[in-house]
Every structure is written in structure tokens, then in C-alpha cells.
N, C-alpha and C positions, 0 to 999 in steps of 0.2 A: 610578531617577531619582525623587526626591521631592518630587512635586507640590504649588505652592505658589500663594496666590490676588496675590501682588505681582505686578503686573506685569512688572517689571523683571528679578525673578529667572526668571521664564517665558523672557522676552527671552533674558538669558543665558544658559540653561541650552540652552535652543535653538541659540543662534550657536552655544554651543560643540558640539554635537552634529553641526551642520554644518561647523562649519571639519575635525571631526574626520572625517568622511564626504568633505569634499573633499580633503583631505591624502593619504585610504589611497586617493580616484581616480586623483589623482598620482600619490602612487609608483607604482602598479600599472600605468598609461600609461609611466613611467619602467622599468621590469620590462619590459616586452614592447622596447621600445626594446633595451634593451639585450641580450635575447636574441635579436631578429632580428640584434644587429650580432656577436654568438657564432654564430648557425647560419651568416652570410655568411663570418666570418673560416673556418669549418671548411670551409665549402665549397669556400672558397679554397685551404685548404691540400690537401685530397683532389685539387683538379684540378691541382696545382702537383706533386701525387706521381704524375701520369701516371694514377691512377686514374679510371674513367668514373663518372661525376656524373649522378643522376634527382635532375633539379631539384623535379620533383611528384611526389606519391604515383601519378599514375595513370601513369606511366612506371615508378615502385620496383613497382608491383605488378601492373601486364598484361605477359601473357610477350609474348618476340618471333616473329616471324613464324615464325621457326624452330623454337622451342621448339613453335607452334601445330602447325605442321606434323608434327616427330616426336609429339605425342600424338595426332594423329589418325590416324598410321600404327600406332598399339600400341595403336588401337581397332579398327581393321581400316576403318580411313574415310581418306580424303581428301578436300581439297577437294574435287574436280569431284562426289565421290557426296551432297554436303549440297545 
């Protein structure tokens, strides 16, 4: 960008560096929009295949009570010994 003592071309050269700055916030707002309305459409389709659905990551990634239970019998633990 080449710095100039006009006023005017300051002005300009400026707006334009903002419109350009507020354009890519847009689309980018426009981007997540439309990939939260992709992860819901897929969602959908997973739970319409009878498939079970972890809405959050901390349901896709803590085992269940079951899963707790057989590892702690193949450490030679159980519940009641913790």
C-alpha cells in the first residue's frame, strides 16, 4: 500500500481496505452458517438410518458405563475397590 500525503487518497485507500476486511467477515459468518446447516442435515440423515447419534464430543469420547466397568475388571479393579 503506497503511502500518500492527500488526504482523500488516505480516505480511500483506507475504506477500501475495510470494505475488503468486512466482506471476508461476511462471508466467513456466511461459511459457518452454512456448515452448521451440513453437520445438522448429516445428522439427520445418520438418525433416520436407525444409527445412534453423540450430539457432543464428550458423549463421541467418554466410554459408557459398561465399557468403564469391563476395564476395570481387566485391571483386576472394580468399582467398590476405588
Amino acid at each position: 500500500m503506497k503511502l500518500s500525503s492527500n488526504p482523500l487518497i488516505l480516505f480511500l485507500e483506507h475504506k477500501k481496505a475495510f470494505d475488503k476486511h468486512r466482506k471476508e467477515h461476511y462471508n466467513e459468518a456466511q461459511n459457518i452458517k452454512l456448515a452448521r446447516a451440513l453437520i445438522a442435515k448429516e445428522l439427520a440423515e445418520l438418525e433416520d438410518d436407525g444409527e445412534p447419534v453423540a450430539t457432543t464430543f464428550a458423549e463421541s469420547a467418554s466410554p459408557s458405563s459398561q465399557e468403564q466397568q469391563v476395564s476395570l475388571e481387566r485391571c483386576g479393579l472394580t468399582q467398590s475397590n476405588q
